[in-house]
PLY file of the C-alpha trace (Angstrom):
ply
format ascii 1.0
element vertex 349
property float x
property float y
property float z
element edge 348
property int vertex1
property int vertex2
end_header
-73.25 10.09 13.40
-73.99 8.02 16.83
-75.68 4.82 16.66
-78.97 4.10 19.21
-79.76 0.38 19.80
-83.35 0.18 21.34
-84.29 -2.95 23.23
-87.63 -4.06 23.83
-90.00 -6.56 23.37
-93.02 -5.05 22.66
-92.93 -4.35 18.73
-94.75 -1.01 19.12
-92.67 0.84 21.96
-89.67 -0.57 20.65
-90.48 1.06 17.10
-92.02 4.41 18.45
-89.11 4.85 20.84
-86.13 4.66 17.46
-88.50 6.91 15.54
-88.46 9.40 18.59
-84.55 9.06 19.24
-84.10 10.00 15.60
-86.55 12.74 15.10
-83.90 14.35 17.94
-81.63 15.16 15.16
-82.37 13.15 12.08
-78.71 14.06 10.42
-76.48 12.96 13.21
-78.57 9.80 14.89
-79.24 6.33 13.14
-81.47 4.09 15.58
-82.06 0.30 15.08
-83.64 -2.57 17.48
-83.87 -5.65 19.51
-86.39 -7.81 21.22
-83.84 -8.70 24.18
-80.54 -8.83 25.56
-79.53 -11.77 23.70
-80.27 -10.05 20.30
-79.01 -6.49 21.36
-75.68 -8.51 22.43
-75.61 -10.37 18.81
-76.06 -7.21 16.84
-73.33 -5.10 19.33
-71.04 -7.47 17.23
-72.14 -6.21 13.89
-72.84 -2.70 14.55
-71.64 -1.23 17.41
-73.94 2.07 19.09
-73.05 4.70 20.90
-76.27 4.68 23.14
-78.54 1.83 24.07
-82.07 2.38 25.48
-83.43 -0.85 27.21
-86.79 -1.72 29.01
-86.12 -3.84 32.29
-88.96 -6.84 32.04
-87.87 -8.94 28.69
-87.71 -12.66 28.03
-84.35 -14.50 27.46
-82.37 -11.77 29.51
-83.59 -8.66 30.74
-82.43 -4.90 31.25
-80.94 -5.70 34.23
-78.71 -8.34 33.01
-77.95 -6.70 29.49
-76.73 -3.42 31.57
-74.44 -5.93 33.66
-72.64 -7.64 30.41
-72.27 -4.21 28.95
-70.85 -2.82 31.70
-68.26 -5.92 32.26
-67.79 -5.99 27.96
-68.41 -2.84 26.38
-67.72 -0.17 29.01
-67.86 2.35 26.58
-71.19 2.18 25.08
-73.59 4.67 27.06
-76.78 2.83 28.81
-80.53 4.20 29.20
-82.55 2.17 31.20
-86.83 2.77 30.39
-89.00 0.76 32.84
-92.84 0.99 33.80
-91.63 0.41 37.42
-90.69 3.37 39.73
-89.12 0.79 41.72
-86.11 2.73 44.04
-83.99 -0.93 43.73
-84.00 -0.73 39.88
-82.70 2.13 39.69
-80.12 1.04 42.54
-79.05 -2.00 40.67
-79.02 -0.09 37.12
-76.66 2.53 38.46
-74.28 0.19 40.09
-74.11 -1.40 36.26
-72.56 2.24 34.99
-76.68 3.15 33.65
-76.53 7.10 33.23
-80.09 7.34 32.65
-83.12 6.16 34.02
-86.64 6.93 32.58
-89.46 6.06 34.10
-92.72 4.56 31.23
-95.00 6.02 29.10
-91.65 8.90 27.67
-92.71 11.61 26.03
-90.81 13.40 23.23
-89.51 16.02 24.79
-88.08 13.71 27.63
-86.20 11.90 25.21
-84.99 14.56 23.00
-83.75 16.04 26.34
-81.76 12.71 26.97
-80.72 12.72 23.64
-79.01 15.80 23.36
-77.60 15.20 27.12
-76.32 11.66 26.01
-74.20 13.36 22.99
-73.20 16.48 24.56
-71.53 14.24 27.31
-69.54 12.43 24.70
-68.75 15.32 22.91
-67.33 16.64 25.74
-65.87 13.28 27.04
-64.20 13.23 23.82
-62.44 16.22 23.92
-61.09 15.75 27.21
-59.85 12.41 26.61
-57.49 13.96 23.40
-56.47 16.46 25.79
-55.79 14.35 28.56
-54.06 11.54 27.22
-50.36 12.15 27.61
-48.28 12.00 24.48
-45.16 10.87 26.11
-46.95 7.33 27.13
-47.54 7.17 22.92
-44.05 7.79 22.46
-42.54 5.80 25.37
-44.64 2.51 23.53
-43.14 3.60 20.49
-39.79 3.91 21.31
-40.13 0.26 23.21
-42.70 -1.16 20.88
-40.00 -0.55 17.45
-36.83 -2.16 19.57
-38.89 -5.19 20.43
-40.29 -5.91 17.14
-36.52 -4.99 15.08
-35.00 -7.60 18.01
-37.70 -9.66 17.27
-37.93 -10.14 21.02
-41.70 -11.86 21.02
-41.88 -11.76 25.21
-41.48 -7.70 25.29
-43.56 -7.46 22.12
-46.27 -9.29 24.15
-45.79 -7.54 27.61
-45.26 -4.28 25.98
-49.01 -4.81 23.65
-50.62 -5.91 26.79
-49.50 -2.62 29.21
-51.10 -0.54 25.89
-54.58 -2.72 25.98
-55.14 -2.45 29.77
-53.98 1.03 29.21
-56.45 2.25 27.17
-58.98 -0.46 29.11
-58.50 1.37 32.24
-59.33 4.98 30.43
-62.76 3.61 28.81
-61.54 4.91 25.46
-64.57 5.05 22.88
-63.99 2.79 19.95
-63.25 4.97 17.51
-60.81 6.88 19.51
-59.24 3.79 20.28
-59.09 2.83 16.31
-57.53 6.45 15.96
-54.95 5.69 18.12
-53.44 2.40 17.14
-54.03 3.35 13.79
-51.26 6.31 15.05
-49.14 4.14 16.73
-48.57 1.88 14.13
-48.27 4.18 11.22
-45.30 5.47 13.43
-44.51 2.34 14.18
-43.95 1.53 10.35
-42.27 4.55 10.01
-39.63 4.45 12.85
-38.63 0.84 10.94
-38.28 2.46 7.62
-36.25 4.95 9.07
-33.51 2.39 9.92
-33.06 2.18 5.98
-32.41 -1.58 6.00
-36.34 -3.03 4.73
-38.73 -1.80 3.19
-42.26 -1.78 4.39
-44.27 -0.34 1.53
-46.38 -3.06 1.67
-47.68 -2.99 4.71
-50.33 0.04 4.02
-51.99 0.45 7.27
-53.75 -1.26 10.52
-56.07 -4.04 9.28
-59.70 -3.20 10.01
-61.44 -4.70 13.45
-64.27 -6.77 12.87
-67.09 -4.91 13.43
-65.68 -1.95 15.28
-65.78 -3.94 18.98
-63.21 -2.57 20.95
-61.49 -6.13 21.65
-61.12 -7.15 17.71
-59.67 -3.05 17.40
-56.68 -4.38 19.96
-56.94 -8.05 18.14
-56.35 -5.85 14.34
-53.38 -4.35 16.14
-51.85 -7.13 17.69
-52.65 -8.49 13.87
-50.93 -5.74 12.30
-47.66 -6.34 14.53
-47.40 -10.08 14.13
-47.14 -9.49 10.41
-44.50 -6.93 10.47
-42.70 -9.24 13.05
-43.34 -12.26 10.30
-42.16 -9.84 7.33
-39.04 -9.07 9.41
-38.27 -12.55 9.42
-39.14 -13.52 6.26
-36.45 -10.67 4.75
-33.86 -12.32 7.37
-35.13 -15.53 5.95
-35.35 -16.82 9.11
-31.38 -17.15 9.21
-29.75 -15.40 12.40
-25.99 -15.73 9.96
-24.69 -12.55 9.91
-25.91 -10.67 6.62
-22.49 -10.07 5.31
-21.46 -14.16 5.61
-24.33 -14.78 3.87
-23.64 -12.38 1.07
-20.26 -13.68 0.76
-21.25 -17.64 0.10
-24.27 -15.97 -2.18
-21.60 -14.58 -4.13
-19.08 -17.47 -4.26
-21.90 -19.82 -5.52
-22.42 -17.15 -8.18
-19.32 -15.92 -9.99
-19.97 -17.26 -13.67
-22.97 -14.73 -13.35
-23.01 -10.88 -13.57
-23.95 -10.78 -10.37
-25.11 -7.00 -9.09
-25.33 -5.54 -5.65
-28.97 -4.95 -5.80
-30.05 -8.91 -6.29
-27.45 -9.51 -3.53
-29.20 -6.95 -0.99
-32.72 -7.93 -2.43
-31.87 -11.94 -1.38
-31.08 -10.71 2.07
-33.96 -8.58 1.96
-32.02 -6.04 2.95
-31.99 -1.77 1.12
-28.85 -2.01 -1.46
-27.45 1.67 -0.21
-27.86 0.05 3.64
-26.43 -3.28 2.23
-23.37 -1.19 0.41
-22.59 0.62 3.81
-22.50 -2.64 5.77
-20.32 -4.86 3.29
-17.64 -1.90 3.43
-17.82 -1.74 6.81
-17.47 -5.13 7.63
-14.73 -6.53 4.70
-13.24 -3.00 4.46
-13.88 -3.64 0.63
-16.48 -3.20 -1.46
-18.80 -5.46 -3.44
-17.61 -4.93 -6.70
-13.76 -4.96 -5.31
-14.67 -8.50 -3.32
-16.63 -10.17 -6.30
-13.62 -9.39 -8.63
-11.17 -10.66 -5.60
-13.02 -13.90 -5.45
-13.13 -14.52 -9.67
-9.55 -13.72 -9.46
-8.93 -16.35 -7.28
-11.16 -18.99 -8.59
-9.47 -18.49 -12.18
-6.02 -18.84 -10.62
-6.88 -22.32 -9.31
-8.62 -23.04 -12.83
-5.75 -22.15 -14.30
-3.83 -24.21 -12.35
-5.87 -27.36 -13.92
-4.04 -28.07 -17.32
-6.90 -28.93 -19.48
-8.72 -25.56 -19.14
-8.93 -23.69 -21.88
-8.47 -19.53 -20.87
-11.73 -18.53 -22.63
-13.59 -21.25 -20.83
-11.81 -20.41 -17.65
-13.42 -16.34 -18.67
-16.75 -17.85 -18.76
-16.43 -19.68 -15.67
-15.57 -17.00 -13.57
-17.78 -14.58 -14.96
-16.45 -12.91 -18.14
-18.38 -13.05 -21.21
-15.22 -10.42 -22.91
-12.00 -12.63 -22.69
-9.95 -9.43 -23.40
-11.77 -7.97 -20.24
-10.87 -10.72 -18.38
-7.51 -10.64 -19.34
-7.13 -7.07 -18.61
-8.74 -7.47 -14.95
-6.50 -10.73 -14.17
-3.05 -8.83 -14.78
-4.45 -5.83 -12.92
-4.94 -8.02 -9.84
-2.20 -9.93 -10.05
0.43 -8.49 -12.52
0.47 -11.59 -15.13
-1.81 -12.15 -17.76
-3.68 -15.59 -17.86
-0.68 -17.43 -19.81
1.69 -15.70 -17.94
0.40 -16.74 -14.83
0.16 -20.35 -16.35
3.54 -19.99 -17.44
4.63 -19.35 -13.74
3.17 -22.58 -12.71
5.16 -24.91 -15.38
1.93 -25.19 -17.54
2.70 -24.43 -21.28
0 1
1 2
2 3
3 4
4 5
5 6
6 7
7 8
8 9
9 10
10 11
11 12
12 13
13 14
14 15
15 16
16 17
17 18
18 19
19 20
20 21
21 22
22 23
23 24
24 25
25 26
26 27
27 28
28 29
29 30
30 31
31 32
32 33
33 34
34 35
35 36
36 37
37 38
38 39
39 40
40 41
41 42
42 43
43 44
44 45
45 46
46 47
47 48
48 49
49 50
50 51
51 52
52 53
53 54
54 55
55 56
56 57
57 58
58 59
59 60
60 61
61 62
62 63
63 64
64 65
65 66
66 67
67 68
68 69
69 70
70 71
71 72
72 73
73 74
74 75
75 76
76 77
77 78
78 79
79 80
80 81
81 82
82 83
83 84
84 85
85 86
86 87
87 88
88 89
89 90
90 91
91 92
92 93
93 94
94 95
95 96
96 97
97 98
98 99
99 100
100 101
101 102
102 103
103 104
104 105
105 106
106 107
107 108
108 109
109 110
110 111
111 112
112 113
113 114
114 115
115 116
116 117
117 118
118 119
119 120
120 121
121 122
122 123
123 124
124 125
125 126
126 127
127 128
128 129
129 130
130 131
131 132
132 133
133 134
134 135
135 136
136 137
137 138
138 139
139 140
140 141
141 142
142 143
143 144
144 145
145 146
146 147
147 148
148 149
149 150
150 151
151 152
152 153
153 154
154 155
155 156
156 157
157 158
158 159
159 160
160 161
161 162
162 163
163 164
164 165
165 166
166 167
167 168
168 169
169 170
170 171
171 172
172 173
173 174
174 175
175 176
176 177
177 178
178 179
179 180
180 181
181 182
182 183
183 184
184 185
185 186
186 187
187 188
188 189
189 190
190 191
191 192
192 193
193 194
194 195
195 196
196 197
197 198
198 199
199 200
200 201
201 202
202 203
203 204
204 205
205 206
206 207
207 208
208 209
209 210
210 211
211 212
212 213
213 214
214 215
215 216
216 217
217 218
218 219
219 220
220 221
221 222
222 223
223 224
224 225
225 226
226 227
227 228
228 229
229 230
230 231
231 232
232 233
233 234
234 235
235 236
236 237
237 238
238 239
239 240
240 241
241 242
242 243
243 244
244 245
245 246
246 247
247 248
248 249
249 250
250 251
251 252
252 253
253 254
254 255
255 256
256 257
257 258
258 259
259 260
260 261
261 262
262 263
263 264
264 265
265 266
266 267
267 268
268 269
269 270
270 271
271 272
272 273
273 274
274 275
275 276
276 277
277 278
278 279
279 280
280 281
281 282
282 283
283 284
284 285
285 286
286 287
287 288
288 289
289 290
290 291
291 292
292 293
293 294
294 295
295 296
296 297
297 298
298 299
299 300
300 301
301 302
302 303
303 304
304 305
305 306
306 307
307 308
308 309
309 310
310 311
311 312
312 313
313 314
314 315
315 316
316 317
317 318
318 319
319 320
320 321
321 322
322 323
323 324
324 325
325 326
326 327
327 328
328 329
329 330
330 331
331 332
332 333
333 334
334 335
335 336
336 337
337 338
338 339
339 340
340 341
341 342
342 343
343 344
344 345
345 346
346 347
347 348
């Protein structure tokens, strides 16, 4: 479907001229209107066209000036300037403004139809060469640089490196929808490169956020969007804490051992995967969790049961055994005593 904007402020051509554009292919073309340039610049940020057909002579700003701002702001969007005057210098100025068409007042139908079908055979074929042209090893060099930035939350290069893609894709004039295809790309694989660390999860972060209105500048500002959050969700699951993951872990547990605390609420506190989690707390205290939790009841009973007026089964409780005879049982396998003989050791009948 491609989008016509006509501008004019004459009620009647501006009408007759979107029923004509249409009746060039009723199925693929949707036309609306505006008086001016001001109002054909307002409604650019609702709905954005493809084409725009604009007289010269209006109040408030004119053809001329209209063709200027959309050159400077919306380079994409395809220009046809209509103008009673056969005037040489219009058509000068209009050009120099990126205007591919100029048509000269009263058109006829089969001058626009013409236009019509030139205007989206161009794109069509503009299109095509831009996916063909645009080199897939600049998408993957962003990626590559893009994922360590953002995992190293290094803001400066996450900055730099979305600027180089927005002047980038300035510099090739992509159309806005190509443009929303391919952010919409890069950060899918974006998202995807992160979860294939294995250390978060980022199921909830289901896609780009939509631009506002399709302009091309609010598609780069829904990107740069889409990036600050995962950025913000990375720190959040770090909770803002640059401790390394395995200290923390360690004083989570030690504040902890009355409770039957599991590996999984551990990993989920850190915001961390629990196999990922596992692999690093082995790796670091060449033990693992269950091993170290057990080490440090052990050795928090052994200094309760240095304290005379603890009773055993409240010393069990304390350190995280419900089952007294389980805790009895795991106490002499660490340390070769049972609880009273250990007591026994230290003088304490």
């Amino acid at each position: 479907m491609y989008r016509i904007l006509v501008v004019d402020d004459e009620p009647m051509i501006r009408m007759g001229l979107a029923k004509l554009i249409t009746q060039a292919d009723p199925s693929m073309i949707q036309a609306d209107t505006a008086e001016n340039g001001i109002e054909a610049l307002e409604s650019i940020q609702t709905t954005r066209p493809d084409f725009i057909f604009t007289d010269i002579k209006m109040p408030k700003m004119d053809g001329l000036e209209l063709s200027k701002q959309l050159y400077e702001k919306y380079g994409d969007i395809t220009v046809v300037v209509i103008s009673g005057y056969g005037d040489f210098e219009y058509a000068q100025k209009c050009m120099s403004y990126g205007v591919k068409e100029y048509l000269l007042k009263p058109v006829t139908k089969s001058v626009v139809h013409h236009t019509m079908k030139k205007l989206m055979s161009d794109r069509k074929s503009m299109q095509e060469k831009q996916r063909m042209y645009f080199p897939l090893s600049k998408l993957e060099n962003w990626l590559e640089q893009l994922e360590l930035a953002v995992w190293h939350l290094q803001m400066n290069d996450i900055q730099a490196k979305l600027q180089e893609i927005e002047d980038y894709c300035n510099e090739r004039r992509l159309e806005a929808i190509q443009l929303q295809e391919l952010l919409n790309e890069l950060y899918a694989k974006l998202i995807k490169q992160l979860n294939g660390r294995d250390v978060y999860s980022f199921e909830s972060l289901a896609g780009m956020p939509e631009s506002e209105a399709g302009v091309k500048r609010n598609t780069f500002e829904g990107f740069r969007q889409a990036v600050d959050q995962t950025v913000k969700l990375i720190r959040e699951k770090r909770k803002g804490n640059a401790k390394e993951p395995v200290e923390e872990a360690k004083a989570y547990i030690e504040r902890n051992l009355s409770r039957d605390l599991s590996l999984d609420e551990v990993a989920d506190m850190l915001g961390l995967n629990p196999s990922y989690f596992s692999q690093l707390f082995k790796q670091m205290t060449d033990e693992t969790f269950v091993h170290y939790r057990i080490k440090k009841r052990m050795e928090k009973a052994k200094k309760l049961l240095a304290i005379p007026h603890y009773k055993i089964t409240d010393i069990s409780f304390e350190v995280g055994y419900a089952d007294h005879p389980h805790f009895t049982k795991t106490f002499k396998k660490v340390t070769g005593y049972t609880p009273s003989e250990y007591r026994e050791l230290l003088g304490i009948e």
